[in-house]
Rosetta silent file (secondary structure, phi, psi, omega in degrees, C-alpha in Angstrom):
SEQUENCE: XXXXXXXXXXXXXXXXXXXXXXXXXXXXXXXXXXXXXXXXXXXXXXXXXXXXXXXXXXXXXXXXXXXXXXXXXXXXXXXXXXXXXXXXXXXXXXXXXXXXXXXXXXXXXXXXXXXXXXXXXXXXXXXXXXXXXXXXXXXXXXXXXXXXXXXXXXXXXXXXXXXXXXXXXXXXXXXXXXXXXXXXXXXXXXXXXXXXXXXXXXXXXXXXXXXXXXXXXXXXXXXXXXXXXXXXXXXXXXXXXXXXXXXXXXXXXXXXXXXXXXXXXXXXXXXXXXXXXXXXXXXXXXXXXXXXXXXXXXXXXXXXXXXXXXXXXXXXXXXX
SCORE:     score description
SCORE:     0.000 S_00000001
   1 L     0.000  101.739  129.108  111.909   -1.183  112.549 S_00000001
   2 L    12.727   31.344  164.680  109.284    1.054  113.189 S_00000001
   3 L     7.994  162.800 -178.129  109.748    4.597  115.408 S_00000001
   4 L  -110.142  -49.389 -160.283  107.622    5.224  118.043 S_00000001
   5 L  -146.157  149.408  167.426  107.181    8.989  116.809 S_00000001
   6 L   -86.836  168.292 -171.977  108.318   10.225  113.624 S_00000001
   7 L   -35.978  -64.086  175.670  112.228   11.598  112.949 S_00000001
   8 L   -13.612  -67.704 -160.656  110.473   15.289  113.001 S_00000001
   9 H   -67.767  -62.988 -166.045  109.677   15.010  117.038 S_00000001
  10 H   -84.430   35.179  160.119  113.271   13.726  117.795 S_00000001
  11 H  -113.615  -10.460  145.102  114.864   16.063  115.911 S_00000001
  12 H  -111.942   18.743  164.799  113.163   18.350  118.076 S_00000001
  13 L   -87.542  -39.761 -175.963  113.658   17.228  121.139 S_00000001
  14 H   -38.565  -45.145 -162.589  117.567   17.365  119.784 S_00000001
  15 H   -73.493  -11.526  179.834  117.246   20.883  118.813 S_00000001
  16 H   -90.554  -26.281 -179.527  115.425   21.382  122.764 S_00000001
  17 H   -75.138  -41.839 -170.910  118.013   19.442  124.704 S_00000001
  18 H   -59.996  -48.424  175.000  121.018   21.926  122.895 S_00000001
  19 H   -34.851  -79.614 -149.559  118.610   24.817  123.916 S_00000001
  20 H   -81.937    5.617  167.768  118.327   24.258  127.619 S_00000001
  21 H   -91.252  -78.525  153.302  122.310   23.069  127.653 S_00000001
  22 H   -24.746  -50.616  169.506  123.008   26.319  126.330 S_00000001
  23 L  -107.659   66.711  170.727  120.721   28.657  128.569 S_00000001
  24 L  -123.100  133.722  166.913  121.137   26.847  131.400 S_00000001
  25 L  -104.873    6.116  177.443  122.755   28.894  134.407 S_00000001
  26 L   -93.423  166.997  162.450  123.184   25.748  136.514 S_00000001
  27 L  -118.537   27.295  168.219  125.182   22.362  135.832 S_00000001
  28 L  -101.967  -20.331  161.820  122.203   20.187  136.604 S_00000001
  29 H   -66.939  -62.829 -175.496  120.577   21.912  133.660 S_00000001
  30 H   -25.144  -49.714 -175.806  123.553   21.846  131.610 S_00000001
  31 H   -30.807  -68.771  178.587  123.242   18.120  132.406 S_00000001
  32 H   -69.819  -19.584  176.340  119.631   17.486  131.842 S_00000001
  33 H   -63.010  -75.519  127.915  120.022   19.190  128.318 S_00000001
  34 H    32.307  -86.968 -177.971  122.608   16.921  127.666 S_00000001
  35 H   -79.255  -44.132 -156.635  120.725   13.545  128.719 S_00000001
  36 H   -85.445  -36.178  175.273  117.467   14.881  126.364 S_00000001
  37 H   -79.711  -14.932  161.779  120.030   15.254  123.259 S_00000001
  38 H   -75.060  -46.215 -174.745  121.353   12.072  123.940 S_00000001
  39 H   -84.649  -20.963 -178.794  118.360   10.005  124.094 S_00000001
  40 H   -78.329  -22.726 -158.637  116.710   12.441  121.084 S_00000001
  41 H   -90.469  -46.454 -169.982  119.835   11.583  118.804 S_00000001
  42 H   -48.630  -44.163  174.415  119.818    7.448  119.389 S_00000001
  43 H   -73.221  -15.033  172.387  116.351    6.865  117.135 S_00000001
  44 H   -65.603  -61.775 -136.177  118.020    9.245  114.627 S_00000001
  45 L   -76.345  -10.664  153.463  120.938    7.246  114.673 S_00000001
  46 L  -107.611   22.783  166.968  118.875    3.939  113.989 S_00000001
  47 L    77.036  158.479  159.239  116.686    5.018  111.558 S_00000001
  48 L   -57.202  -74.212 -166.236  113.572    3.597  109.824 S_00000001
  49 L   -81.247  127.666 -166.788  115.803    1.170  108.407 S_00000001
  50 L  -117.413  137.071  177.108  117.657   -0.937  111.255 S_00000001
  51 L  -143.003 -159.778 -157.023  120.873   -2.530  109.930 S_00000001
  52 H   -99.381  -62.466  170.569  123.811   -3.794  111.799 S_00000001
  53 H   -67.005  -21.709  158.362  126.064   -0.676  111.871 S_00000001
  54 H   -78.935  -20.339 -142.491  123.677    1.873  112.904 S_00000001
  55 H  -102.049  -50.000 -139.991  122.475   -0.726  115.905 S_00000001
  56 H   -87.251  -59.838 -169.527  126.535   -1.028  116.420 S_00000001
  57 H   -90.117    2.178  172.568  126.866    2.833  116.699 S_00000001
  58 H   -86.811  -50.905  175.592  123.858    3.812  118.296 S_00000001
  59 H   -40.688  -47.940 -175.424  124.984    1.143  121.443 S_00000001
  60 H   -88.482  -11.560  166.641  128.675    2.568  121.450 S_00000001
  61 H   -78.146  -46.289 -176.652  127.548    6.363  121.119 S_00000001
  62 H   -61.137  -52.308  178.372  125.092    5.731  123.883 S_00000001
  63 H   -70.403  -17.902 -175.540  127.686    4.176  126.438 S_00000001
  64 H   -66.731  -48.673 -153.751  130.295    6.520  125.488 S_00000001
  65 H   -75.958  -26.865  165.404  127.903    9.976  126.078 S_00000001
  66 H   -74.051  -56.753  144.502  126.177    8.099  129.032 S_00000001
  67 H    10.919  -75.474 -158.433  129.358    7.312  130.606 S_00000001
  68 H   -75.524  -31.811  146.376  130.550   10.921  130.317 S_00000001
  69 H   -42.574  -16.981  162.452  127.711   12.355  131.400 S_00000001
  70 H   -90.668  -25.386  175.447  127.480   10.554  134.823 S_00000001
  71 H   -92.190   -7.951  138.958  130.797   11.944  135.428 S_00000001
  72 H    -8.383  -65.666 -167.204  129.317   15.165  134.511 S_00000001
  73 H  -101.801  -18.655  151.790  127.152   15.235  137.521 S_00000001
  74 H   -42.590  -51.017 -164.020  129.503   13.528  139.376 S_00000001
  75 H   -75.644   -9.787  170.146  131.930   16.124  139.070 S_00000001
  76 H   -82.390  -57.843 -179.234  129.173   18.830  139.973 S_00000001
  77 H   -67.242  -13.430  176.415  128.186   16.834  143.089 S_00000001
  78 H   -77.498  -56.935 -154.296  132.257   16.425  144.368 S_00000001
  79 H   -63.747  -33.584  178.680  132.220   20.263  143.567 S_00000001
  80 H   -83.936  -25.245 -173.078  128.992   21.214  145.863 S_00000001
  81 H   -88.515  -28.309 -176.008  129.591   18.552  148.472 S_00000001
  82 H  -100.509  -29.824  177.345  133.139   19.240  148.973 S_00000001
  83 H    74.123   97.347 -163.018  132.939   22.716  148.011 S_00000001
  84 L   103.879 -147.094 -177.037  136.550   22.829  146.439 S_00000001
  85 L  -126.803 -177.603 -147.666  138.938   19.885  145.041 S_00000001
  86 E  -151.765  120.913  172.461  139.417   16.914  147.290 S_00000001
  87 L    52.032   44.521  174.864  143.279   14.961  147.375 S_00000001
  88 L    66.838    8.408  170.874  144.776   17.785  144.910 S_00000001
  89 E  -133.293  131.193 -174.695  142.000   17.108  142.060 S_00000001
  90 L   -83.977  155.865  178.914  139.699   19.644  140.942 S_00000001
  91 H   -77.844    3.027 -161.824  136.601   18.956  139.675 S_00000001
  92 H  -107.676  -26.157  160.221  136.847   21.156  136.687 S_00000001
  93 H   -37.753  -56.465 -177.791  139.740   19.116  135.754 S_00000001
  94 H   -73.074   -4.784 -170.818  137.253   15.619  135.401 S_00000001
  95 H  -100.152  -19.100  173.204  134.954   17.842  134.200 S_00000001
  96 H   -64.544  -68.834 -144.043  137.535   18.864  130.794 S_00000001
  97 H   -72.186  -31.336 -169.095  137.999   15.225  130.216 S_00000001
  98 H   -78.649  -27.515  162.014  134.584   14.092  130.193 S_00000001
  99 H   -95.128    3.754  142.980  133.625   16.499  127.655 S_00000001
 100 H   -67.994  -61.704  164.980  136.730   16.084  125.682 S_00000001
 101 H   -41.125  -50.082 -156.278  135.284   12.590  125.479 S_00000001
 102 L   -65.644  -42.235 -170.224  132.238   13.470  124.949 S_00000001
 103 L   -81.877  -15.813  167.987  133.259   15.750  121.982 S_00000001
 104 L   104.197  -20.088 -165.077  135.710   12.890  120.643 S_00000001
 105 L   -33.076  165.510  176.865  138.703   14.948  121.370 S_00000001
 106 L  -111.232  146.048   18.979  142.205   12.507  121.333 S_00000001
 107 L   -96.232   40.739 -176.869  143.380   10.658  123.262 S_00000001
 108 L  -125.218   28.087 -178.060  139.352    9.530  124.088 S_00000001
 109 L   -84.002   -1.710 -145.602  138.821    9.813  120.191 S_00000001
 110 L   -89.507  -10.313  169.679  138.576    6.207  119.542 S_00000001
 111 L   -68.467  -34.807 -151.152  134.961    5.852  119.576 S_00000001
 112 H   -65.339  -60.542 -167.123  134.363    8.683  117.204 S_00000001
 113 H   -54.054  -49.338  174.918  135.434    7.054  113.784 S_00000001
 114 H   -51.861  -27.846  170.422  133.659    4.082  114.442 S_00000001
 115 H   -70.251  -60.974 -173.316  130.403    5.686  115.525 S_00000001
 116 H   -70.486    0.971  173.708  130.480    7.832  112.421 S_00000001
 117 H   -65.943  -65.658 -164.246  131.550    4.667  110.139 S_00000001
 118 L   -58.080  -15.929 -166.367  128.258    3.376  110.850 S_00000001
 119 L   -97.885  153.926  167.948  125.776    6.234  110.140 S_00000001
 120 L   -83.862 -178.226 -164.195  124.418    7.761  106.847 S_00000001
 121 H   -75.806  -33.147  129.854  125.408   11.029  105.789 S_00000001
 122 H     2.635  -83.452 -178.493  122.358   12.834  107.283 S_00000001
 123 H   -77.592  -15.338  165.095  123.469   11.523  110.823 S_00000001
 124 H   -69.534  -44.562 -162.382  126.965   11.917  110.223 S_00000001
 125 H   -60.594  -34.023 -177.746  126.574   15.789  109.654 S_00000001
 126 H   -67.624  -35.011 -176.860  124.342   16.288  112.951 S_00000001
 127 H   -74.005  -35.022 -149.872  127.437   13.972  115.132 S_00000001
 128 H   -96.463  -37.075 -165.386  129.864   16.112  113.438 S_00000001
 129 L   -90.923  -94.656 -161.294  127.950   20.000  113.568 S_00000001
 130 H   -51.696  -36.198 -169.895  124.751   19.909  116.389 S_00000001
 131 H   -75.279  -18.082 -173.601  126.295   17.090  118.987 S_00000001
 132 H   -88.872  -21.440  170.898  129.301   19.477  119.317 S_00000001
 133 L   -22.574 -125.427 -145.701  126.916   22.776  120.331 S_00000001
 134 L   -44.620  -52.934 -174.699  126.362   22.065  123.873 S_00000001
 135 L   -86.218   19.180  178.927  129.512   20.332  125.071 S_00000001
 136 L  -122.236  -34.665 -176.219  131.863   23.181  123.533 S_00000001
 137 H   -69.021  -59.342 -178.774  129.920   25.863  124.994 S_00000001
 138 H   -58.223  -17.625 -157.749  130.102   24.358  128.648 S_00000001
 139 H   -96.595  -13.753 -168.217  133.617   23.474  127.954 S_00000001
 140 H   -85.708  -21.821  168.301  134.176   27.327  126.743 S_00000001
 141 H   -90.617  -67.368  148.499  132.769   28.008  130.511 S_00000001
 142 L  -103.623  104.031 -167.771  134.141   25.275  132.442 S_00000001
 143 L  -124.702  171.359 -173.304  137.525   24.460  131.653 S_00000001
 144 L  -115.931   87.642 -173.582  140.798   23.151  133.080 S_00000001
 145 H   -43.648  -69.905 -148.117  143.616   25.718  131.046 S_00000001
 146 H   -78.897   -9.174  172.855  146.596   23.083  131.078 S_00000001
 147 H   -84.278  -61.971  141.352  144.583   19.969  130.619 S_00000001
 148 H    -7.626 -109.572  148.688  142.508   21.679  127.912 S_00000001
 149 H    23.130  -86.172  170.996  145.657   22.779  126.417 S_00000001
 150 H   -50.235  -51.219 -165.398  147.144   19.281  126.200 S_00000001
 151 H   -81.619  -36.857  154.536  144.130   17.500  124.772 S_00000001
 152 H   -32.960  -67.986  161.578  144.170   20.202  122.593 S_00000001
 153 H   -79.958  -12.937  161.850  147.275   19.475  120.679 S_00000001
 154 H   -43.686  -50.811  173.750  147.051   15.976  120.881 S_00000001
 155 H   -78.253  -14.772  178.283  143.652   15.936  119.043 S_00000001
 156 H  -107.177  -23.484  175.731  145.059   18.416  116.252 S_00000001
 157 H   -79.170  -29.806 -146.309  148.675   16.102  115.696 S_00000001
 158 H   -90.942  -47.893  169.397  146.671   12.467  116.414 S_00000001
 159 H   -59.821  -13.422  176.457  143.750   13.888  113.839 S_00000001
 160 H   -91.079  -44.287  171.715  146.263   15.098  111.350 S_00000001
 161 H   -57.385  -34.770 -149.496  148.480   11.591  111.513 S_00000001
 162 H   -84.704  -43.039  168.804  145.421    9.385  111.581 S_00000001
 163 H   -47.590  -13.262 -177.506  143.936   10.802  108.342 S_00000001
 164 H   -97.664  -18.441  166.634  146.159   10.171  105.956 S_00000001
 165 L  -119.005   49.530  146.232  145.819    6.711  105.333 S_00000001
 166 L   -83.501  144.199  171.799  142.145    6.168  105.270 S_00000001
 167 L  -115.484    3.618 -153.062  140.258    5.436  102.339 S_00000001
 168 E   -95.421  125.688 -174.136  136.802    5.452  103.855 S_00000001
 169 L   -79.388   42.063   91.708  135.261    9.578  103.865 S_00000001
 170 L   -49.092  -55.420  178.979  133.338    9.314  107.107 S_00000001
 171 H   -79.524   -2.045  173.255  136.914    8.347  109.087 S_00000001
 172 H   -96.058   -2.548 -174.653  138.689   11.184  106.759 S_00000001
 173 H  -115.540  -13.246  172.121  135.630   13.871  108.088 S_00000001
 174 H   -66.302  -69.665 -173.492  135.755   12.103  111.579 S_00000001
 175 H   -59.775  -38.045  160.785  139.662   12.510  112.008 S_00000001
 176 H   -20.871  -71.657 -151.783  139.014   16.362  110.288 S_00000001
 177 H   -57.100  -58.822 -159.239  136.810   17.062  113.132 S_00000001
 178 H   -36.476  -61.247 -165.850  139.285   15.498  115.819 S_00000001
 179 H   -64.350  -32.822  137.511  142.038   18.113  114.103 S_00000001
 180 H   -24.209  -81.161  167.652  139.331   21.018  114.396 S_00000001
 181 H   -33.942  -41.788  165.981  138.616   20.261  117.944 S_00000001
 182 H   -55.898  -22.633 -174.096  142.289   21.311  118.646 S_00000001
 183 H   -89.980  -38.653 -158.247  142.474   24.536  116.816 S_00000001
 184 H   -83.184  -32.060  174.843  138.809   25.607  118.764 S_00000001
 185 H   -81.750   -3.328  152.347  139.950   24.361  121.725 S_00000001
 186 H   -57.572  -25.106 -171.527  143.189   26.247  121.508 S_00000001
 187 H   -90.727  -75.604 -169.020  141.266   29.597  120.760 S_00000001
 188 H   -55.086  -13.614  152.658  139.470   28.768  124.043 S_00000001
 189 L   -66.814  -21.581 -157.525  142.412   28.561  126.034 S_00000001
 190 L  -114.333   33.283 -162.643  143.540   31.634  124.878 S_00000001
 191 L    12.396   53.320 -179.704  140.092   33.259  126.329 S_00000001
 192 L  -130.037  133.130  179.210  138.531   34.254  122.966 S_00000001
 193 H   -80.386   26.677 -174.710  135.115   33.785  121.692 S_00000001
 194 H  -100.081   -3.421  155.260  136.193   33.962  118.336 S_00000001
 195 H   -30.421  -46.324 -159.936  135.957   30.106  118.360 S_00000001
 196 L   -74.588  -37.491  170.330  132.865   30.458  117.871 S_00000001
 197 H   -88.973   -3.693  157.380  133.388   31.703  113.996 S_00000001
 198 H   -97.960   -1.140  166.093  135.457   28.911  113.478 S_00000001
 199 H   -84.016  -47.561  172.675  132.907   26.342  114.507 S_00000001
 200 H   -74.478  -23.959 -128.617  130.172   27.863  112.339 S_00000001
 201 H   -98.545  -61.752 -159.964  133.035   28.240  109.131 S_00000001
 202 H   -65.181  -36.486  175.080  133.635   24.630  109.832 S_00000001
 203 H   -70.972  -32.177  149.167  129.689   23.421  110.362 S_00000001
 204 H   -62.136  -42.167  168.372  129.468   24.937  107.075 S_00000001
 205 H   -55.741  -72.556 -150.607  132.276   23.685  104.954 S_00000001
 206 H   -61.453  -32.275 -143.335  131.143   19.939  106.912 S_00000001
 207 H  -106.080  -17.879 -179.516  127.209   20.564  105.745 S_00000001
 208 H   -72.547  -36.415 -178.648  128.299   21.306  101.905 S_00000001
 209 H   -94.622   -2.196  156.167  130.594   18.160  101.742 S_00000001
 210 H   -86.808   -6.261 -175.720  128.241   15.613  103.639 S_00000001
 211 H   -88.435  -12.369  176.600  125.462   16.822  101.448 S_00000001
 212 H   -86.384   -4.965 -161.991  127.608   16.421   98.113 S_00000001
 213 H  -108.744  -13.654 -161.018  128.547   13.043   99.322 S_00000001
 214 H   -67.009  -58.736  176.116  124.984   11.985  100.633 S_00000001
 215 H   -23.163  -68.820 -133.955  123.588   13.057   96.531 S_00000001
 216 H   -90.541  -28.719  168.934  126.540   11.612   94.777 S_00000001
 217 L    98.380   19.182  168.681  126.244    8.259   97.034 S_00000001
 218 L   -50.821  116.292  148.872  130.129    8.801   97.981 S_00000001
 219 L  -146.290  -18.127  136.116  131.808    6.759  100.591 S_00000001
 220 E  -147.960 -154.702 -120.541  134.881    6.024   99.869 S_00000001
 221 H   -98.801  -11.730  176.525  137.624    7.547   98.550 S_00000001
 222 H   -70.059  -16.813 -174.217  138.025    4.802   95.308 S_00000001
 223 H   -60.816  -47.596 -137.470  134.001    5.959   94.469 S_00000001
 224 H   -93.649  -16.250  158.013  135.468    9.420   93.642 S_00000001
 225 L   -80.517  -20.469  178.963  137.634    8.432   90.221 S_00000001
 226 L   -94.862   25.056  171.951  134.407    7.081   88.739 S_00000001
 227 L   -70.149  122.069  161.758  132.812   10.758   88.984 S_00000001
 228 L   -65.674  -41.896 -160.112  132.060   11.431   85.157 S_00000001
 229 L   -69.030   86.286 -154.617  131.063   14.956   86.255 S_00000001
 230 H   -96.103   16.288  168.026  134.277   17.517   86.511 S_00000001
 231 H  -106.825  -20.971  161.421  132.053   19.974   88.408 S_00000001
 232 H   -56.074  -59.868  140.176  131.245   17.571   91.030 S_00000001
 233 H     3.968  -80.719 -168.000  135.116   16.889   91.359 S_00000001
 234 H   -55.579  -27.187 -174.095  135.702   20.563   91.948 S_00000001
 235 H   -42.569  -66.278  178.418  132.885   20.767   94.639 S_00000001
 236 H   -60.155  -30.725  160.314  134.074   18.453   96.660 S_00000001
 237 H  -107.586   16.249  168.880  137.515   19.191   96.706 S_00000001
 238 L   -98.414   -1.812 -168.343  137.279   22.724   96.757 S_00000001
 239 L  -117.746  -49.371  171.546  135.270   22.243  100.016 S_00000001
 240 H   -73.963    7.747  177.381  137.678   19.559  101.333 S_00000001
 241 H  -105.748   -4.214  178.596  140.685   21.797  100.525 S_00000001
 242 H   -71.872  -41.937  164.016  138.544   24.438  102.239 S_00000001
 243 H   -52.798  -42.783 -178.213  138.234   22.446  105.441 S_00000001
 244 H   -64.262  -10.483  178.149  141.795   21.791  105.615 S_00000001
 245 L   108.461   16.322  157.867  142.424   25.552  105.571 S_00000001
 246 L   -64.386  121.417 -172.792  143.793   26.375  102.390 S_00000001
 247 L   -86.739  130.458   39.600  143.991   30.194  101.483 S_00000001
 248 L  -124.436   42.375 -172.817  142.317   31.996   99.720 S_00000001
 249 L   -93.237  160.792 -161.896  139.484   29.462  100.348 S_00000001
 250 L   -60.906  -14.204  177.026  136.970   30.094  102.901 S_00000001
 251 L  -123.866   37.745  114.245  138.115   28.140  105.802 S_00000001
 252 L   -53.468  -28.056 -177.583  141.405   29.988  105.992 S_00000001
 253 H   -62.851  -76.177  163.631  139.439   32.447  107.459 S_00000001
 254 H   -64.707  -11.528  146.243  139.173   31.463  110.992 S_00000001
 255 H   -79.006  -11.030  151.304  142.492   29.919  111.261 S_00000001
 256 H   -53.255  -56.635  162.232  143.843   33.173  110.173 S_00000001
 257 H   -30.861  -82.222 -179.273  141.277   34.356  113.366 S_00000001
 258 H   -43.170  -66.997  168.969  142.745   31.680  115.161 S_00000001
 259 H   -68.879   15.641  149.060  146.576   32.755  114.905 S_00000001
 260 H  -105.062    0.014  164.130  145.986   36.154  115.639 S_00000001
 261 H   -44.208  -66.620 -138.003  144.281   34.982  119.026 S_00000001
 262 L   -89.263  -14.352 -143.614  147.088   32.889  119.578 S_00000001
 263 L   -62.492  -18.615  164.198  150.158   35.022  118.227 S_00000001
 264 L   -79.774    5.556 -158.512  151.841   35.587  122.008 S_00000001
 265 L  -135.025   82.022  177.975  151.803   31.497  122.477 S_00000001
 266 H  -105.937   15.908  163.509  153.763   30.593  119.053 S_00000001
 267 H   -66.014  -36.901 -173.482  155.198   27.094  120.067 S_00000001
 268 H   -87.660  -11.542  145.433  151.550   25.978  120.211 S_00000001
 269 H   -51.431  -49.738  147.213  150.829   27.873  117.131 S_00000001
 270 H   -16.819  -64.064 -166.604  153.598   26.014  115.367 S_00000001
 271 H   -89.660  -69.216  163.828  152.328   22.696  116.353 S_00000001
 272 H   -15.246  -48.284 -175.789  148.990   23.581  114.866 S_00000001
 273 H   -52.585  -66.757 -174.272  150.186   25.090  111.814 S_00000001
 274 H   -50.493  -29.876  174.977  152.087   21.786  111.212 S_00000001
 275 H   -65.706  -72.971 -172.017  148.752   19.420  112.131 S_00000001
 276 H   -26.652  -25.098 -150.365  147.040   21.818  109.602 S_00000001
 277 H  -119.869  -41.234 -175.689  149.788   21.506  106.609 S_00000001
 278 H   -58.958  -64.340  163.322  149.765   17.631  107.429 S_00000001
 279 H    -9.044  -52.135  164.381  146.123   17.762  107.100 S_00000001
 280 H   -70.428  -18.121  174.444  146.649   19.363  103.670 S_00000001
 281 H   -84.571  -59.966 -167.838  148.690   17.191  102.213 S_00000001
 282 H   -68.466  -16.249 -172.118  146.304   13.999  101.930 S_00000001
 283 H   -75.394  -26.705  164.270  143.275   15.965  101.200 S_00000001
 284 H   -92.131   -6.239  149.219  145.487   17.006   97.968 S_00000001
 285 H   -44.363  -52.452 -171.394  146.796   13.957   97.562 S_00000001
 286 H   -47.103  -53.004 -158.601  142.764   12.625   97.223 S_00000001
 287 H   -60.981  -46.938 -154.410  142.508   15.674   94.520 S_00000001
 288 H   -61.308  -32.930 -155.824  145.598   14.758   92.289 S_00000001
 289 H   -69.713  -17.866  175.534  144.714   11.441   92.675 S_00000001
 290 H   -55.057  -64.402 -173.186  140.587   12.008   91.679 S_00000001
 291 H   -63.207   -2.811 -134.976  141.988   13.913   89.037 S_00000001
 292 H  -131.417  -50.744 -146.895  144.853   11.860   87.668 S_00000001
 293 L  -122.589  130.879  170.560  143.471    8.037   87.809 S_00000001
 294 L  -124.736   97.645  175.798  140.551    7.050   85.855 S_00000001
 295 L   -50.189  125.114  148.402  139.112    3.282   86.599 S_00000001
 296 L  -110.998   12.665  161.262  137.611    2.005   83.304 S_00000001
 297 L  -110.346  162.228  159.924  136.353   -1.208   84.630 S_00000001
 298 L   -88.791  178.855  165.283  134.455   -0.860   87.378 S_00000001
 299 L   -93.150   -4.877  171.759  135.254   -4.137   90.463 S_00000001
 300 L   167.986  171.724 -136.959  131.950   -4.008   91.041 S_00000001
 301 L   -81.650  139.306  158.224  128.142   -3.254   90.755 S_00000001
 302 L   -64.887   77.666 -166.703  127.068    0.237   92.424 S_00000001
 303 L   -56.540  140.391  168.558  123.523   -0.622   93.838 S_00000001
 304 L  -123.953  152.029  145.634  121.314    2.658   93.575 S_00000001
 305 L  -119.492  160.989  178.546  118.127    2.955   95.367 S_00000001
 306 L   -57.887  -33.854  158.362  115.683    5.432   95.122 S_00000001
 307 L   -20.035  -55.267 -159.434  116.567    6.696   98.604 S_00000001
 308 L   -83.938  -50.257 -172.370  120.189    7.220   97.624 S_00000001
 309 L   -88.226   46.133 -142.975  119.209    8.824   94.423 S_00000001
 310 L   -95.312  170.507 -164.720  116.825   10.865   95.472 S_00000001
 311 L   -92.309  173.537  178.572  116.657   14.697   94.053 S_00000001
 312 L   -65.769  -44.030  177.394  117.981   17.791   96.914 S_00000001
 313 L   -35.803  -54.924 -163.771  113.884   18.491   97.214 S_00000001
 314 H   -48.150  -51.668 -173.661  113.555   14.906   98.970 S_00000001
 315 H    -0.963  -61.330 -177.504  116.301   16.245  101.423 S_00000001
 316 H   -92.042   12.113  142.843  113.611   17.437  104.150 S_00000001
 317 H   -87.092   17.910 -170.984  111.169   14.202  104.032 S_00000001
 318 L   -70.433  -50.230 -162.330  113.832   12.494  105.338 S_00000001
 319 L   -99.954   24.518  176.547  112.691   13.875  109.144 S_00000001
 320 L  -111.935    0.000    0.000  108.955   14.035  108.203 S_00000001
């Protein structure tokens, strides 16, 4: 399948929809911002090459984010027309949850792994890093504290339980994020913009280990005993023990941030600490076990293409 325009143009309407979501002082901009990053994001997500699973996950990413996005402007038009909440429910309440969905947050998480199953590593990193921009900033504006709150910890225990028995590394960086979203939206309850350095920590960490996995052709977690390569090994699990937050690795650093935000609220510090340590265990389970168990037959043939095996240069003709 053919494009209409090449990846280049909708990767800049993506990066123009985030814009105008972000400097928008209205929430019919916010909206329209939104709707343009939605519709710029779909032909990424099917590609040159049309297969069955991006066509699966471009259909269920589009009805989830259209879905949440009509109650988006719903919940802006109850709020102008009624001027207030209407039978005890505020609009900024429907206005959390649709951009907890939108953002994947639990309990509305169930779309996420499955969208991100389906995608290559390229399009996983942009659903996981750029699609979160725009709906964390409005939600860092309009929020609901105790609903916020809740969906907070939910999404950092249901992302720490769900992770450990996956084998497939899209649902182990999918369930990650889920367990992320709880620690930033915990910082944002706690009215601090220091969220914000735990979003980029983490969009960093996220862009080193889909691009090590994109190289190495990694997907899931049985691929990662047939690494010959013991500096490849360490990348990747020095960068997944970095996501989970181990100190003195680099994404300790904003959850150290984070619990001196939070240090006056420490039952919900607690239950974060503990999603975080849960977290920690299978990603070092993966290491002993990378390091430990060596397959010497393989069960079967690894196809390479040139695509997959393509040098770090190729990296940017991907959108040209």
């Amino acid at each position: 399948m053919n494009l209409f325009f090449p990846p280049a143009i909708y990767l800049f309407f993506l990066i123009l929809g985030t814009m105008i979501s972000v400097s928008s002082s209205s929430l019919f901009g916010m909206w329209m911002g939104l709707e343009i990053n939605l519709m710029s994001f779909i032909p990424l997500i099917i590609n040159i090459e049309m297969n069955k699973k991006s066509t699966e996950s471009a259909i269920k990413y589009f009805l989830i984010q259209a879905m949440t996005s009509s109650t988006i402007i719903f919940s802006s038009m109850f709020f102008f027309i009624f001027n207030g909440s209407l039978f005890l429910l505020s609009p900024n309440i429907i206005i959390t949850l649709a951009l907890c969905m939108k953002l994947g947050m639990a309990p509305f998480h169930f779309w996420f792994p499955e969208v991100l199953e389906g995608l290559n590593w390229i399009n996983s990193f942009i659903l996981l890093t750029w699609q979160k921009i725009s709906p964390l900033i409005i939600l860092s504006m309009i929020f609901h504290p105790k609903s916020l709150m809740v969906m907070a910890l939910i999404s950092a225990i249901i992302g720490a339980i769900s992770g450990i028995n996956q084998t497939s590394m899209r649902k182990i960086m999918a369930f990650s994020s889920i367990s992320h979203l709880g620690w930033i939206s915990s910082i944002m309850f706690m009215n601090s913009s220091s969220w914000m350095i735990y979003f980029f920590i983490y969009c960093l960490t996220s862009f080193i280990l889909c691009l090590s996995f994109w190289f190495l052709n990694l997907n899931y977690f049985s691929q990662l005993s047939m690494l010959k390569n013991l500096n490849e090994k360490l990348i990747i699990f020095i960068n997944l023990l970095s996501l989970g937050g181990l100190p003195p690795l680099l994404g300790f650093l904003p959850k150290w941030i984070a619990m001196i935000s939070m240090k006056n609220s420490f039952p919900i510090l607690i239950i974060l600490i503990i999603s975080s340590l849960i977290t920690l265990y299978f990603y070092t389970r993966l290491c002993f076990s990378t390091f430990t168990l060596v397959f010497q037959n393989t069960t079967w043939i690894q196809k390479k293409t040139s695509k997959k095996n393509s040098s770090p240069w190729e990296f940017w003709h991907y959108f040209l």
